[in-house]
N, C-alpha and C positions, 0 to 999 in steps of 0.2 A: 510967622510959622516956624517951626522948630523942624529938626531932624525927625523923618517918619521913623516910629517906634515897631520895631522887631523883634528885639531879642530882649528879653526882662531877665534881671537878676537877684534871684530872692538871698538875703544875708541873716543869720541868725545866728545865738551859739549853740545851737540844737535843731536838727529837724528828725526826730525818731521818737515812737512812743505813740502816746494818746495826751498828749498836753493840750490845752486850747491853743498853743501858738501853731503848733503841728498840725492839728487837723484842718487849722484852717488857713494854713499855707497850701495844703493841700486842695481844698476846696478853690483858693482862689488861686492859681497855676491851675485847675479842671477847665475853670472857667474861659482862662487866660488862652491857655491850649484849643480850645474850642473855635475861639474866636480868629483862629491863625498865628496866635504869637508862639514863638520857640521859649522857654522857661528853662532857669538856670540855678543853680541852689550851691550858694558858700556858705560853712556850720562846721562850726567844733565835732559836731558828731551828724551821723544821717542813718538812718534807714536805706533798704535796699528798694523801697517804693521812691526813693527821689532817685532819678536818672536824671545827667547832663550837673554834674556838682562835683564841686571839690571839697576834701575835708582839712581841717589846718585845726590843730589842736589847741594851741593857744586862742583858740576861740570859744572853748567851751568854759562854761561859767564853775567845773568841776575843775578845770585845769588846776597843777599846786601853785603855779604862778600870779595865778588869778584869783584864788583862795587865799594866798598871805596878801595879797591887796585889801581884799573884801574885808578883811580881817584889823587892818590896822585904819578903813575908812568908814566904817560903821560902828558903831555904840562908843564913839569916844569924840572928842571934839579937836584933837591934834593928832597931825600926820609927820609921821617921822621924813625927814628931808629922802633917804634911801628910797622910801617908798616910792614918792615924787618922780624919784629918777628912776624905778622900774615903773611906771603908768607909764611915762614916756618915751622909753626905748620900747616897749613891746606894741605901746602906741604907732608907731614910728614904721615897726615891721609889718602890722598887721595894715597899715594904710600901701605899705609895698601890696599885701596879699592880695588886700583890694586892687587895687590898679592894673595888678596881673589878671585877675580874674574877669575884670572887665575889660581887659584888652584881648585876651584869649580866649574870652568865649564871644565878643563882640557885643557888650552889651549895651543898650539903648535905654534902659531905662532902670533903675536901683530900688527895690522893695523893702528894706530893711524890716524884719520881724521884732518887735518889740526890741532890738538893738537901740534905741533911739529915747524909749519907752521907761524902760527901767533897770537899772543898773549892776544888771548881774556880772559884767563884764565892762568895766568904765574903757579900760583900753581901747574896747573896741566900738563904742562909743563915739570915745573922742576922734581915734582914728578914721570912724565914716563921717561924723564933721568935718574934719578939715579935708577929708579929699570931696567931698558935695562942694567947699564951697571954693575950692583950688579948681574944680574943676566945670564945676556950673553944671553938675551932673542930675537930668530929669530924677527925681526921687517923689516915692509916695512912704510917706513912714505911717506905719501900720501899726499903731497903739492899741493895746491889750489891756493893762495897766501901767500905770505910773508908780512912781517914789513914793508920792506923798500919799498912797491909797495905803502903804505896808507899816507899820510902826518898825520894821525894824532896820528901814531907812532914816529912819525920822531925825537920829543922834547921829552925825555924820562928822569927820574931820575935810570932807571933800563938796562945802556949796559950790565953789569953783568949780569942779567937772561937774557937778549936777546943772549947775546956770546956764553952763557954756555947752553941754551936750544931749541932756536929758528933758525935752528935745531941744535939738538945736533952730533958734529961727534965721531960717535962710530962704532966697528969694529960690531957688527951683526946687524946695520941697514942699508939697501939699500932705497934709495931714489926716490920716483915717483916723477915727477913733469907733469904738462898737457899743456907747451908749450916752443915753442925752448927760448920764452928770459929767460923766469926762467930757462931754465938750464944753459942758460951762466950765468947769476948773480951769480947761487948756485956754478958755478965753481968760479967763476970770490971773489965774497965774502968770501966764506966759503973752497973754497979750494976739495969742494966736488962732488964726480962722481954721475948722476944722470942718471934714466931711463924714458924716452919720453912716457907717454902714455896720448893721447888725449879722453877728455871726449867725451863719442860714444852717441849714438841713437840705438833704434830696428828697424834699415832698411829694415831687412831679413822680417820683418813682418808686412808689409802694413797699412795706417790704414782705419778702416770700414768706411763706408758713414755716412753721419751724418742722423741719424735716426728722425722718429716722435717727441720722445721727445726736445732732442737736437734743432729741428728747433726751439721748442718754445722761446730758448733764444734772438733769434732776435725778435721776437715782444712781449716779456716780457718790452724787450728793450725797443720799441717804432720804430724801424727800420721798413718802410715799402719798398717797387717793389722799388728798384733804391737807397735807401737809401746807404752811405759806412759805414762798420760798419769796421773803423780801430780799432786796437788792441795793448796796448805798455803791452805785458805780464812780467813786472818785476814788484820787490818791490819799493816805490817811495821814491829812497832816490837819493842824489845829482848828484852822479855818472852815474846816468842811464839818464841823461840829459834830462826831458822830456818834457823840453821848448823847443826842437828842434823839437820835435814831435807833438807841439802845434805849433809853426810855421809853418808846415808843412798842417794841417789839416787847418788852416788859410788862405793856400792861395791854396785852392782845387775849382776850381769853378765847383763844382760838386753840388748835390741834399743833403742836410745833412747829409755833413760829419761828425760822431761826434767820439771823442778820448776814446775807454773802456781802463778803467786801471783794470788789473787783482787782483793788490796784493794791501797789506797796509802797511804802512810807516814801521812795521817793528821793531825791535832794534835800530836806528838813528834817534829816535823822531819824533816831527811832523811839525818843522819848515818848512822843503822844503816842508810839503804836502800844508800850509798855501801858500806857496809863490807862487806853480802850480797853485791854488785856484784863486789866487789870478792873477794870467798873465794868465791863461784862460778868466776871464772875461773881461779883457782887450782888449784882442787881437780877443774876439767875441767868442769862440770857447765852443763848449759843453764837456763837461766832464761826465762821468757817467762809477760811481766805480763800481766795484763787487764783492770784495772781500769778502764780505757777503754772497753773494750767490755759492761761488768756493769752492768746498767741495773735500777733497780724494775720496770721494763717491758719485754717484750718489744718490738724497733722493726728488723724483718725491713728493711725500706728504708734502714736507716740500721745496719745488722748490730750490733744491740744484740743481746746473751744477759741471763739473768736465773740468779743466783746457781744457782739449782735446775739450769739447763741445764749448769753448770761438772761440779756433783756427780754428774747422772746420766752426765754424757761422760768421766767417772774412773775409772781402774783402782783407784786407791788413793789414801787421805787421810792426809796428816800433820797431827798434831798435835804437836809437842815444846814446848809450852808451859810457861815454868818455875814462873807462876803463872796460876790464875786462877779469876773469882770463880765460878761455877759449870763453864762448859762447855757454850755454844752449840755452837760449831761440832761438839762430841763428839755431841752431842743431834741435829744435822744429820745426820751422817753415819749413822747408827746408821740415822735416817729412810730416808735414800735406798739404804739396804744396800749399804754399801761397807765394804772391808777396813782396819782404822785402825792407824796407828802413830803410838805416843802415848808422851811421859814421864809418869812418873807423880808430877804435880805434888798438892801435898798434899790439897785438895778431892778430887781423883778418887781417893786412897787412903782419904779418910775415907768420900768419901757414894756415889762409883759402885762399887770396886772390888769392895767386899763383895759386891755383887748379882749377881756370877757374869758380866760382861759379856767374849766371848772378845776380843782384841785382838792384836795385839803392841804390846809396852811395851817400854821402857828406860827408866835410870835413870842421870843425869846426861851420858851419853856411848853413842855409837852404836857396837858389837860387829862384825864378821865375823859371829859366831852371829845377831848380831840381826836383820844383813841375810839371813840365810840361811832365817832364819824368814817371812820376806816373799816371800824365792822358794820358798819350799816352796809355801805359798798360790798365789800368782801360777801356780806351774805345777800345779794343782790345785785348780778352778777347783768340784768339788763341796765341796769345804773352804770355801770362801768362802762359799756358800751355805749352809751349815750353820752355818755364824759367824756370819752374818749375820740369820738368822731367826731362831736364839736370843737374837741382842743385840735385834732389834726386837720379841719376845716379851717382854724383859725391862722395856723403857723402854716399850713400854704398858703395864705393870703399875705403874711407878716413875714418868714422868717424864709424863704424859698429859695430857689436858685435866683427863681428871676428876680428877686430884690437886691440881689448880689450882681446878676448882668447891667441890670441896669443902673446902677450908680457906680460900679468899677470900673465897665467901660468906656463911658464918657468923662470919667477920668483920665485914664490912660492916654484916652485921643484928645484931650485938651493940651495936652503937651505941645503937640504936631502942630 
């Protein structure tokens, strides 16, 4: 039996935003908190919703230091020697950060957020490697995705820190991953036993009607009686395919359709935002961002909304994602019972599709039929309700808290 576990310390180069590392470090420190444990949060950056954390800048994966790294260890096959010796001196400091952190707040147990996972920050990295295994410190690494899921890991000058860190295998870490093909690869790859836990939702807790406020967003909008006010609630970068989504809204012969995008282009620059910009005009279709106006907070005086407020003022949510590592914003929408148009990217064919959830789907490219499936819905508005209560019947069964207590938990106390 080990040291009883008390005090948990979650580590990432980010905890602020709406990222899927984010929400569901959040989700699992709810959990964590619930059950009696104290939760701790070390990150390049934080929000003001993490309490109990420290922030160190060379943690963040936007850091310049960290950026001429990233820079001379991907799309080329050699590493200049200098490089070498900046991984390892900042290596060096942030393994001090860690060790301070964990003696200062008292920590019992290490959650590394995709630090482990994928290599936005090798430093740090390699840093939580060698103090886990200097120090035989309880850790659960919390896989999101991997390296080899991004192509623009693929051309690396750095297999060495990827072998030895990404992840690292060591005897007192256990490994979370959040769907069935990552854990074949991480066996298949790495030679490593993993544990299945699917990123959840709060099912058990319904959500309210969209209030006074909240309506205002639709005719802040310009959305009037009849208008569709679809919704592609991701960040706008290449993966999240959101020309399929503009095809889509293109061939709606409905009353004006028009495409809200949630987020902003993000850490991945603003080339795809140009190119969306740019095959929206084309193809006829209205765009209108909001990211501007999508706050953590409701802020009435200053016309903030809160992502919640987007989904429930929605006819309809896209999703054409060509990959990804579970399916937030899927899990969202299901929430707020709305009609989804989705690819079906290979996660949602291996771990959602089976479980019966109704949708419309395409595959690779958007149909006449497929659009015609959406106005069938659309003009049939008890069909939507029947989709809808079935999909939310399903994901409390599948994607809930209690899937989430019950395999993190007895995690955490197998350590003991």
């Amino acid at each position: 039996m080990g040291k009883k576990i008390r005090r948990i310390g979650f580590v990432s180069t980010r905890f602020s935003g709406t990222d899927g590392v984010t929400l569901e470090t959040k989700k699992w420190a709810e959990v964590l908190k619930a059950y009696g444990y104290e939760v701790f949060f070390l990150a390049g950056e934080l929000d003001k919703s993490f309490e109990g954390c420290r922030r160190e800048e060379i943690l963040h994966f936007k850091h310049p230091e960290i950026m001429e790294i990233q820079k001379h260890c991907f799309g080329r096959k050699t590493r200049p020697p200098e490089i070498s010796d900046k991984v390892n001196k900042i290596k060096e400091y942030i393994k001090d950060v860690v060790g301070e952190f964990v003696r200062d707040c008292g920590i019992d147990l290490l959650i590394p957020e995709n630090s482990l996972s994928i290599p936005m920050n090798i430093p740090l990295g390699l840093a939580l490697t060698e103090f886990i295994a200097e120090t035989n410190m309880p850790t659960i690494a919390h896989h999101h995705d991997f390296y080899w899921e991004r192509e623009r890991f693929l051309i690396t000058s750095c297999p060495d820190y990827l072998s030895t860190a990404f992840p690292p295998f060591l005897n007192s870490i256990k490994n979370v991953v959040i769907n069935t093909l990552a854990l074949q690869q991480l066996t298949f790859r790495k030679g490593m036993p993993a544990v299945l836990i699917p990123n959840v939702y709060h099912y058990e807790n319904p959500p309210s009607p969209l209030d006074d406020y909240g309506k205002t967003l639709r005719t802040r909008l310009g959305f009037g009686k009849g208008d569709i006010f679809v919704l592609q609630p991701t960040r706008v970068v290449p993966r999240k395919n959101i020309e399929k989504a503009i095809d889509l809204v293109a061939m709606l012969p409905l009353r004006r359709p028009a495409l809200v995008i949630s987020h902003s282009s993000g850490d991945e620059g603003d080339e795809y935002l140009e190119r969306i910009l740019w095959y929206a005009e084309k193809t006829g279709v209205e765009l209108l961002f909001i990211n501007d106006i999508i706050a953590e907070e409701r802020d009435p005086q200053r016309g903030l909304y809160t992502l919640d407020d987007a989904y429930k003022s929605a006819d309809l949510v896209t999703y054409p994602s060509g990959y990804e590592g579970f399916g937030n914003a899927f899990l969202e929408a299901v929430y707020f019972k709305k009609l989804i148009f989705l690819n079906r990217y290979s996660i949602y064919i291996a771990d959602i599709e089976p479980l019966g959830f109704e949708v419309v789907s395409f595959e690779g490219f958007v149909t006449p039929a497929v659009a015609g499936k959406i106005v069938y819905y659309l003009e049939n508005p008890e069909k939507i309700r029947e989709a809808v209560e079935k999909n939310y019947k399903l994901a409390l069964e599948n994607f809930s808290y209690r899937i989430l207590e019950g395999r993190l938990i007895p995690l955490v106390r197998s350590f003991q």
